[in-house]
C-alpha positions as CSV (number, residue, x, y, z in Angstrom):
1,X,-116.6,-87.8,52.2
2,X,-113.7,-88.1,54.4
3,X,-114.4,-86.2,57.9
4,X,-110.8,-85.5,60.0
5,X,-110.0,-86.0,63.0
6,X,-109.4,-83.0,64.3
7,X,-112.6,-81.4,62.9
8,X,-114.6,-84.0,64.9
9,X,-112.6,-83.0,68.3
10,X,-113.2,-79.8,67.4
11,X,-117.0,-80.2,67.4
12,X,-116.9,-82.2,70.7
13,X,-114.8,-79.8,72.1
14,X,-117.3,-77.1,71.2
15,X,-120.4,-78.9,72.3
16,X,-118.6,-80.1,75.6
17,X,-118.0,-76.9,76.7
18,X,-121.7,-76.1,76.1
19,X,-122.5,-78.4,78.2
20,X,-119.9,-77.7,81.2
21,X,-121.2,-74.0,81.1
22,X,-125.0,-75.4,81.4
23,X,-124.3,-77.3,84.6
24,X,-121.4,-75.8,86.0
25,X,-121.8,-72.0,84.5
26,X,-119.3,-71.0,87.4
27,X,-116.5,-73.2,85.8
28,X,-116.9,-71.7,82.4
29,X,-119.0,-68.7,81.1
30,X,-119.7,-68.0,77.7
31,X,-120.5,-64.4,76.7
32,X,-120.9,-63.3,72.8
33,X,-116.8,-63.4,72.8
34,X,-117.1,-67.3,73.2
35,X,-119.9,-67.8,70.9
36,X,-117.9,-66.1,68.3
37,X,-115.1,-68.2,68.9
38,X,-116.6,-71.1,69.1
39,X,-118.6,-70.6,65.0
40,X,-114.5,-69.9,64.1
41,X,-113.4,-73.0,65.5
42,X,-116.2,-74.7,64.0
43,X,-115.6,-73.6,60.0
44,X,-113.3,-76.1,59.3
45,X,-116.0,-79.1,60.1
46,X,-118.6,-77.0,58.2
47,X,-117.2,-76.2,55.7
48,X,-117.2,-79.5,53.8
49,X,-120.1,-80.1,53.9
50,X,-120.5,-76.4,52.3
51,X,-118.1,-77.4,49.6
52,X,-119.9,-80.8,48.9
53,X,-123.6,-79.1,48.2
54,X,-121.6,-76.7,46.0
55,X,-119.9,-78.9,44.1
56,X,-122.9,-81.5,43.7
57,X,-124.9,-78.1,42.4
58,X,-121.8,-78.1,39.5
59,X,-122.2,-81.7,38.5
60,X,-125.7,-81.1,37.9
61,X,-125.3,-78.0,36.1
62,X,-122.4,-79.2,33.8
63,X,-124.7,-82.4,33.0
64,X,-127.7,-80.5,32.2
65,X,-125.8,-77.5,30.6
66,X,-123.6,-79.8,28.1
67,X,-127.0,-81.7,27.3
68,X,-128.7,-78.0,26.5
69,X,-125.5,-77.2,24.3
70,X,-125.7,-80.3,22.4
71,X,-129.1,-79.0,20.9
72,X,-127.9,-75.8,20.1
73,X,-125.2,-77.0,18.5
74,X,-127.3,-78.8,16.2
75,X,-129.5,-76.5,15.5
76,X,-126.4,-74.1,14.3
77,X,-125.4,-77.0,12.1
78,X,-128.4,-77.4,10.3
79,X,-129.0,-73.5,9.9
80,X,-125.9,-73.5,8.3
81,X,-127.0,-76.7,5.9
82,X,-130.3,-74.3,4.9
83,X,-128.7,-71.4,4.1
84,X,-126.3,-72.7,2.1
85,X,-129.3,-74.8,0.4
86,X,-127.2,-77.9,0.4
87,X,-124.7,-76.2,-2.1
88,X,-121.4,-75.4,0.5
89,X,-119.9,-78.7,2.7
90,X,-118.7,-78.5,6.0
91,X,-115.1,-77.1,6.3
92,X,-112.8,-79.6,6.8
93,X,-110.5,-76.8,8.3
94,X,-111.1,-76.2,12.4
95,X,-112.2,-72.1,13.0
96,X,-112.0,-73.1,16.2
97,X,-108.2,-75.5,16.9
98,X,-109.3,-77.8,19.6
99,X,-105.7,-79.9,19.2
100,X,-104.2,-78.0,22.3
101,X,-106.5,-78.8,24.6
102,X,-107.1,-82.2,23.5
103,X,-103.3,-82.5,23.9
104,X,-104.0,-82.0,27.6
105,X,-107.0,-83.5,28.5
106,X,-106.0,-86.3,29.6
107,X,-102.8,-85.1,32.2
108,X,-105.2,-81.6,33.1
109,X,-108.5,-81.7,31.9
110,X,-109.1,-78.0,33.7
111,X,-105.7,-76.5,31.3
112,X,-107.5,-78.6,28.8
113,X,-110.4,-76.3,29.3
114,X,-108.4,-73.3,29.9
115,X,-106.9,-73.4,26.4
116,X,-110.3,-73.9,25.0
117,X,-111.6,-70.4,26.7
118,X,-108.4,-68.7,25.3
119,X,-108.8,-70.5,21.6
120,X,-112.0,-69.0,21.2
121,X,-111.8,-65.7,22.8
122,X,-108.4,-64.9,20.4
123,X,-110.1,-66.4,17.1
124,X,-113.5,-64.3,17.6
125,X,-111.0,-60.7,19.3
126,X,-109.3,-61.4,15.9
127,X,-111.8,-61.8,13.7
128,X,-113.9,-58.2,15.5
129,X,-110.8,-56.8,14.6
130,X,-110.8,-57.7,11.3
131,X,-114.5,-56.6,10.4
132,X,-113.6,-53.4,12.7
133,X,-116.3,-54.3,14.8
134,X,-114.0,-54.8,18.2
135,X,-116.0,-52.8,21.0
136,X,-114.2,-50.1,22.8
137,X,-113.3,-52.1,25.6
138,X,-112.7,-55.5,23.5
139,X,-114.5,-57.3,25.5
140,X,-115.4,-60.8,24.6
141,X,-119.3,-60.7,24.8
142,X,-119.2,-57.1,22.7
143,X,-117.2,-58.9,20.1
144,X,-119.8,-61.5,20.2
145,X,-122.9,-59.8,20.1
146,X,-121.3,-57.5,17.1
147,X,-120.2,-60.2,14.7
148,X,-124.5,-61.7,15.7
149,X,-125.7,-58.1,14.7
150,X,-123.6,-58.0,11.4
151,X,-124.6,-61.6,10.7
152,X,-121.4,-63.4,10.6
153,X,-122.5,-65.4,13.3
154,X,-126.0,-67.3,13.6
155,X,-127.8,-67.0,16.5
156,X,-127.6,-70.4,17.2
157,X,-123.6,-70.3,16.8
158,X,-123.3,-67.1,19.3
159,X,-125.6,-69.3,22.1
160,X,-123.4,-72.6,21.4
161,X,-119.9,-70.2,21.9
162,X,-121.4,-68.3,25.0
163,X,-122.5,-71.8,26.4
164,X,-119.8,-73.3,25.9
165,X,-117.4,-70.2,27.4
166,X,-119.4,-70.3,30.3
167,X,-119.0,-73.5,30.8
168,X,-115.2,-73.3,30.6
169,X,-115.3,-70.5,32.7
170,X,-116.9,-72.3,35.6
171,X,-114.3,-75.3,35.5
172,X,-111.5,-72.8,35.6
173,X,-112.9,-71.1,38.8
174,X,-113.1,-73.8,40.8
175,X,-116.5,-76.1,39.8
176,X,-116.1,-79.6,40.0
177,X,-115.8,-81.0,36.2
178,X,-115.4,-84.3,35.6
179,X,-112.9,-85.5,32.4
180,X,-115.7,-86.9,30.6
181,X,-117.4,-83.8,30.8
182,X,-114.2,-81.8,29.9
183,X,-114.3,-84.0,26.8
184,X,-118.0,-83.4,25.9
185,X,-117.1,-79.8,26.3
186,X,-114.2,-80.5,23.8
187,X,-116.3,-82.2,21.6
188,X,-119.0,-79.5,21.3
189,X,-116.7,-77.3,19.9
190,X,-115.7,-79.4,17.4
191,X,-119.1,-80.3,16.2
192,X,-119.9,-76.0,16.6
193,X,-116.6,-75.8,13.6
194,X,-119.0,-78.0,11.2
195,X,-121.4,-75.0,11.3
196,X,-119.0,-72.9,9.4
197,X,-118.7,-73.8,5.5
198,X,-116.2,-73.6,3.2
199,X,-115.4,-69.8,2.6
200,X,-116.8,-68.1,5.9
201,X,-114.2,-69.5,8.8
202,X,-114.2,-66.6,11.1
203,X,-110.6,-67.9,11.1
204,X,-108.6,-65.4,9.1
205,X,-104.9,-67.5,9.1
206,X,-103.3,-69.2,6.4
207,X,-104.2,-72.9,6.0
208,X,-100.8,-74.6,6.1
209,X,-102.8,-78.2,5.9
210,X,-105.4,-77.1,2.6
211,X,-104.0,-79.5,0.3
212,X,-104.3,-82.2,2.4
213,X,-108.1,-80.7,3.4
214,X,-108.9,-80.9,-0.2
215,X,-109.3,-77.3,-0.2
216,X,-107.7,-75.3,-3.2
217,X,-105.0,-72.3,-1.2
218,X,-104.4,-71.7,2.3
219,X,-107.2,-69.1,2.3
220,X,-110.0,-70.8,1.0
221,X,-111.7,-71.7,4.4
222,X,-112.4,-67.8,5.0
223,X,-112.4,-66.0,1.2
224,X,-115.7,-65.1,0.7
225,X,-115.4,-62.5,3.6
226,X,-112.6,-61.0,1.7
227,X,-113.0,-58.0,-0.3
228,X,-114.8,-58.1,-4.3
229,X,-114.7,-55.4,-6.4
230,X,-116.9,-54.4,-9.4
231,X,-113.3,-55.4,-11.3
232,X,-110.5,-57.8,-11.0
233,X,-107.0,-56.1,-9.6
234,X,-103.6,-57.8,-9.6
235,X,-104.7,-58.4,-5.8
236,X,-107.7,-60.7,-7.0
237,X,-108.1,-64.1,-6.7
238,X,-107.6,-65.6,-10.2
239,X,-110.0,-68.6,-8.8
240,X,-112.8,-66.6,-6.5
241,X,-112.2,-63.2,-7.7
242,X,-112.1,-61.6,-4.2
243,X,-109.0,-59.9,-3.1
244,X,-106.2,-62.5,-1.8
245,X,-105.0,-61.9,1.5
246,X,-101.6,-63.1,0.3
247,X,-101.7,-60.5,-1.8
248,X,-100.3,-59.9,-5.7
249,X,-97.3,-61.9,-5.2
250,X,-99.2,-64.8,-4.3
251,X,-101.8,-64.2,-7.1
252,X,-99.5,-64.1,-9.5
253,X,-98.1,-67.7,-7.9
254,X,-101.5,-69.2,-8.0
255,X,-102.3,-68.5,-11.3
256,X,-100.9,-71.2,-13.1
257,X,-102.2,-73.5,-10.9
258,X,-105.6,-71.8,-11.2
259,X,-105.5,-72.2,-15.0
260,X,-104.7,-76.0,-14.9
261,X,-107.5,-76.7,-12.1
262,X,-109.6,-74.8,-14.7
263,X,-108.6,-76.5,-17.6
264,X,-109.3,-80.1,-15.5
265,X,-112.4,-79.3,-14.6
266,X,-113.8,-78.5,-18.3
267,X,-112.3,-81.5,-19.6
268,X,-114.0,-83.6,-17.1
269,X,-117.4,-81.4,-17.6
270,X,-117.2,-82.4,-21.3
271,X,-116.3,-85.7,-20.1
272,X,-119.1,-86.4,-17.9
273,X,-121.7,-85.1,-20.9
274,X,-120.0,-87.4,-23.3
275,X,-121.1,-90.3,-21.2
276,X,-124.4,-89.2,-20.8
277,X,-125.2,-89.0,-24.8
């Protein structure tokens, strides 16, 4: 740590004047007035070494929080892989778009940060909104705890998120955050979108990049959330048979396509059981 200058004449200034006033009182007197002054004039040394225990206290912490939120993290992943039972992949689409702030990361890794906070608190405001859930304040931890207590969310996902938020809280008010740990941070939340398979994103936009995904429409990362009925509408998907989001018009647009990747997958069913006799 760099000490200036001027806080060390300061501080012999302060302690030279205790010292005149202890042999030659009559020369300079100190009452509570000078005492004050004196702890003023004396921040500015102080101070950093303040700053430096605080900010060695947030090293410590981030190390030892980012370590905790790895496990979690895991564990979110592998409830997911049970209670699927093997049968649903990862999504390859991102409930959670880290590309902003690992646009940034390397020029500011605290906007990178920033932009992670505000990526997850509009995805999860949107997606209370759109289960009604939204508390009456819409407040990020009520939107939280109600998509927990209507199970859209594991408990292991809603600890990974509120660590993770916290933890991008911190570095935005002023806790020294290294860009490797930025980039752990980063990197946590993409590991926490692998908990989410195919069907139940939280994410409720249309997929511009599905084809490319392997995915089937734009809203096959969150359609199982989506409305069933006893019968099929004009509004149901011809594929899933829950209501489309796009709605009828895009239906009817789909179903062609839906037939053919029907038809496909029969013929390499019958295919595949040729083979085998």
């Amino acid at each position: 740590m760099q000490i200036n200058r001027w806080d060390i004449l300061i501080v012999i200034t302060g302690i030279a004047l205790i010292i005149i006033h202890g042999f030659w009182n009559d020369v300079f007197k100190v009452d509570y007035f000078t005492v004050i002054i004196l702890v003023i004039i004396c921040i500015p040394y102080f101070s950093q070494f303040l700053k430096r225990a605080k900010v060695a206290g947030a090293e410590f912490e981030f190390k030892d929080e980012i370590e905790s939120t790895k496990k979690v993290v895991k564990e979110s992943i592998e409830k997911s892989k049970l209670k699927s039972k093997g049968e649903t992949k990862p999504l390859p689409f991102e409930t959670f778009n880290v590309s902003t702030a690992k646009e940034v990361i390397d020029t500011d890794h605290i906007l990178a940060l920033a932009s992670l906070r505000i990526e997850i608190e509009k995805k999860l405001r949107l997606a209370a909104k759109f289960f009604k859930l939204g508390g009456t304040k819409n407040r990020l931890s009520e939107n939280i705890d109600a998509l927990m207590y209507r199970g859209i969310l594991s408990s292991e996902q809603v600890s990974a998120l509120r660590k993770i938020i916290d933890m991008c809280n911190k570095a935005v008010h002023g806790y020294d955050v290294s860009k490797r740990e930025a980039k752990d941070i980063i990197n946590l939340m993409e590991e926490l979108n692998q908990s989410f398979s195919i069907g139940y994103s939280i994410s409720f936009c249309p997929n511009e990049n599905f084809e490319k995904q392997g995915l089937v429409c734009e809203w096959e990362h969150c359609i199982e959330f989506m409305h069933l009925g006893s019968s099929r509408t004009e509004k149901s998907c011809p594929i899933f048979g829950h209501d489309c989001p796009g709605g009828s018009d895009k239906v009817s647009e789909c179903k062609p396509k839906a037939l053919e990747s029907i038809a496909k997958t029969i013929k390499s069913y019958g295919e595949s059981q040729s083979d085998t006799e």
